[in-house]
C-alpha positions, 0 to 999 in steps of 0.5 A: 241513217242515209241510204248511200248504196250497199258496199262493194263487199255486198256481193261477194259477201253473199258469194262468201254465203253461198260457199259456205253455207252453214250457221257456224260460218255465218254466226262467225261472220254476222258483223260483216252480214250487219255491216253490208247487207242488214244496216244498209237494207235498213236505210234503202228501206226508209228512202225506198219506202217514202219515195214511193209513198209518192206514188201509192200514199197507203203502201206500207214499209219497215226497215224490220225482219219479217216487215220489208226485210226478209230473215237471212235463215231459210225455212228448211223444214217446209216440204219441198224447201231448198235445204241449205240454211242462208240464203243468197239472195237479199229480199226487199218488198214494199206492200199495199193494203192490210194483208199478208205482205205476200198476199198483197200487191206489192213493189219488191226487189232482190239481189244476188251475186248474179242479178238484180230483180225489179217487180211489181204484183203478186209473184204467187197466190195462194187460193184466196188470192187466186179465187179472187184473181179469177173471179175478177178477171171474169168480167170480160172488160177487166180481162182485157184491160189487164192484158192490155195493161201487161202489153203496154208494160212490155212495149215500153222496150225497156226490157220489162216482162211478166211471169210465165202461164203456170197452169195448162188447163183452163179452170171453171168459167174459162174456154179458150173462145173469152178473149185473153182468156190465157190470163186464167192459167197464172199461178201469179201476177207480177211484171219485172226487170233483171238489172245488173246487181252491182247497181246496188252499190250506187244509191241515189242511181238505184232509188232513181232507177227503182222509181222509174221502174215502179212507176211505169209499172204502177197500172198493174200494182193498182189492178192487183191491189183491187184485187186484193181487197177482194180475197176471202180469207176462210 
């Protein structure tokens, strides 16, 4: 299936989701869901995915649930979790290494009635991540390189940026004297642009922009992805 753009029903497909958020609703309108927003994914997916291949020949994609495709239903049980059952939001993720797919350096992408949200990283670790992400960044000279990577990303001027410091202690092995030692207290690693979301409904404009996109923001997916290989699972 060629990838042309998602439909312009997509969007508000997914405001129709988000009031009237039950799975009644949903099982009622699944071919709609099929026909604006699974099949395409399926398609932007493939292209996505060996255009990319162009720019880091071992990141790994499927058009699959659970692969580069995340599942509709939300996970309701998990402490902590938002409690309404579909999401709204459209996940795609296209990653690097052996890894679990979140755990791993990645290009990803959402959208939603309100945005579209371009990153490249790793938008949360958990604690092997993490330990590996400190242990790294202890070296001082790959300190300083990771920094000045996300600096020259930012002075790009098109409107990239990183996530927000997560943590407000410097944990063991840092002190505020270690240049850039502020990069110690992420909860996560990842550089990103919010777009207009309707840009999903052109697809050759979209891969395009996407590419554009990843490629600049490469330096940090091959940091991360070193990192990566790093992680000592228990």
């Amino acid at each position: 299936m060629e990838f042309v753009g998602f439909s312009k029903k997509t969007l508000p497909f997914l405001e129709a989701i988000r009031k009237n958020n039950n799975k009644e609703w949903f099982e009622a309108h699944r071919s709609e869901y099929e026909e604006y927003i699974l099949n395409p994914s399926r398609a932007f997916v493939q292209e996505m995915g060996e255009h990319l291949q162009a720019l880091e020949p071992t990141i790994n994609f499927s058009p699959k649930i659970n692969k580069s495709l995340y599942r509709i239903y939300r996970d309701t049980r998990r402490m902590g979790a938002i409690k309404v059952p579909l999401k709204h939001r459209i996940g795609v993720i296209f990653w690097q290494g052996s890894g679990r797919r979140m755990q791993s350096s990645s290009f990803y992408m959402h959208f939603s009635p309100e945005e579209l949200m371009v990153a490249v990283g790793v938008r949360w670790f958990e604690k092997p991540m993490l330990d590996a992400f400190r242990e790294y960044i202890l070296d001082d000279k790959r300190r300083i390189e990771l920094n000045n990577i996300l600096t020259n990303i930012k002075a790009m001027g098109k409107g990239y940026t990183h996530l927000e410091k997560g943590y407000k202690r410097y944990p063991r092995g840092f002190n505020a004297d270690m240049p850039d030692a502020d990069l110690s207290l992420y909860k996560g690693m990842a550089t990103y642009k919010i777009l207009d979301p309707h840009l999903i409904e052109d697809g050759e404009k979209l891969i395009d922009t996407l590419y554009e996109i990843y490629e600049d923001m490469l330096p940090l997916q091959q940091v991360m992805y070193e990192i990566s290989l790093r992680v000592k699972e228990d």
